[in-house]
C-alpha positions in Angstrom: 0.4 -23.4 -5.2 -2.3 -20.6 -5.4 -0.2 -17.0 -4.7 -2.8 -15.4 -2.3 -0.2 -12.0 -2.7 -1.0 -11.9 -6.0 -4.5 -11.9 -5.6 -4.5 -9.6 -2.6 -1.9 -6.9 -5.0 -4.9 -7.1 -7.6 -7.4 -6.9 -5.5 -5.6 -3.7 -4.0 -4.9 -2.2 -7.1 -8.9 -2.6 -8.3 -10.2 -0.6 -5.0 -7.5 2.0 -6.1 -8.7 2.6 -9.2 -12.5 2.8 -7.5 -11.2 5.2 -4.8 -9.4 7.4 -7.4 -12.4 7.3 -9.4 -14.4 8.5 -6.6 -12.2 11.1 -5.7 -12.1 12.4 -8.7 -15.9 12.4 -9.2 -17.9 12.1 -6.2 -15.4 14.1 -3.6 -13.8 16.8 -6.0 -16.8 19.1 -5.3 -16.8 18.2 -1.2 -13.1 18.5 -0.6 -11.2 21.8 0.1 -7.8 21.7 -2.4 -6.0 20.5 0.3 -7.9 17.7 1.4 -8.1 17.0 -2.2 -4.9 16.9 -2.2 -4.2 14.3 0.9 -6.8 12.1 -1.0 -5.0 12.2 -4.4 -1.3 11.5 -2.2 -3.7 8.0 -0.3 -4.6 7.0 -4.0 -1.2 7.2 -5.3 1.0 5.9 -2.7 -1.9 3.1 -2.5 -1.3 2.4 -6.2 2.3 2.3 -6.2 3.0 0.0 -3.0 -0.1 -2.1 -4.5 2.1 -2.5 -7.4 5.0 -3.0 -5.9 3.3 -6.1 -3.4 2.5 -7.6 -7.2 6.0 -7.4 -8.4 7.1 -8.5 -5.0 4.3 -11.2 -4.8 6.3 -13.1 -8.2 9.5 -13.3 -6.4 7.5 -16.3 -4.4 6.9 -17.9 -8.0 10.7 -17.6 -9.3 12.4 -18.5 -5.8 13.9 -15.6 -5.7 12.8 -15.1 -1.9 12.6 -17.7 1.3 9.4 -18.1 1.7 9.6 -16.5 5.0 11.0 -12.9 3.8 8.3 -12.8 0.6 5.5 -13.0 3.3 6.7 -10.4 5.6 7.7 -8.1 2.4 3.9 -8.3 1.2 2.7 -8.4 4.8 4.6 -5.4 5.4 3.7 -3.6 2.0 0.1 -4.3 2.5 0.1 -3.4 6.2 1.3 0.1 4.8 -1.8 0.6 2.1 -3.8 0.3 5.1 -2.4 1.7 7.4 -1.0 5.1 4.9 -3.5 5.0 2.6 -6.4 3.9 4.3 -6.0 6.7 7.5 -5.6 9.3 5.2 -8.9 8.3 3.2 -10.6 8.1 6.5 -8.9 11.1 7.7 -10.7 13.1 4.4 -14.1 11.7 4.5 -14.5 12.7 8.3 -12.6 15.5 8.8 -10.8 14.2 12.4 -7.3 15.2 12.0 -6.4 12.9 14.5 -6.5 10.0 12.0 -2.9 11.3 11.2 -1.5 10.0 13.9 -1.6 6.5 11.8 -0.1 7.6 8.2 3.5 7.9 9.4 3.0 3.5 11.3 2.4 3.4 7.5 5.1 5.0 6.0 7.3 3.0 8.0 5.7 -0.2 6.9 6.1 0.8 3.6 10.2 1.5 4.4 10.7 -1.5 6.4 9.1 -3.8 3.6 11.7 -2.1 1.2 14.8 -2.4 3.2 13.4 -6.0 4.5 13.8 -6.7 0.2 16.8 -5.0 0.1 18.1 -6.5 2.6 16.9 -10.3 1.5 18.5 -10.2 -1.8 21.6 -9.3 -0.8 21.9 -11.7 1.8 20.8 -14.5 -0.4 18.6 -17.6 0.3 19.0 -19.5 3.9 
């Protein structure tokens, strides 16, 4: 059984390291310090739900998930790099503040895919 998570986490994580690598290189001299700052808080919330949707993503190969809740944790988790992440990237490289409106949809996909685990291991397989 190919574990398309998996490949989408690492896939996720490699465009993080590109976009850090850009902001640190190509938009360092563009961006005020606060904008720079918005992109450096994208890259590492990007990094760190990318991670977690690979950890998350192995839970499929052990059983330690329904099949069910594993997909809607990793939907959820990626769901939230876009939707967090990828508004605030958009939201630096044009300048419309409006694209804020998205981060916190998000931030609460990122919190609901948490809770959804949480929530899925203590209730056990059904």
């Amino acid at each position: 059984m190919r574990n398309y998570w998996t490949a989408t986490a690492a896939t996720l994580l490699a465009i993080g390291v590109m976009l850090g690598a850009f902001g640190a290189h190509a938009l360092r001299s563009r961006l005020d310090p606060y904008l720079m700052t918005v992109w450096e808080r994208a890259v590492f919330y990007h990094f760190a739900h990318a991670l977690g949707l690979l950890v998350v993503a192995q839970f499929g190969r052990i059983g330690a998930l329904p099949p069910k809740r594993l997909h809607l944790v990793c939907a959820l988790l990626a769901a939230g790099v876009f939707l967090f992440s990828g508004s605030l990237y958009a939201l630096c490289l044009t300048g419309v503040r409006a694209l804020g409106i998205i981060t916190p949809a998000g931030g609460l996909s990122f919190i609901a895919a948490w809770l959804v685990l949480a929530w899925s291991v203590l209730a056990g397989r059904d």
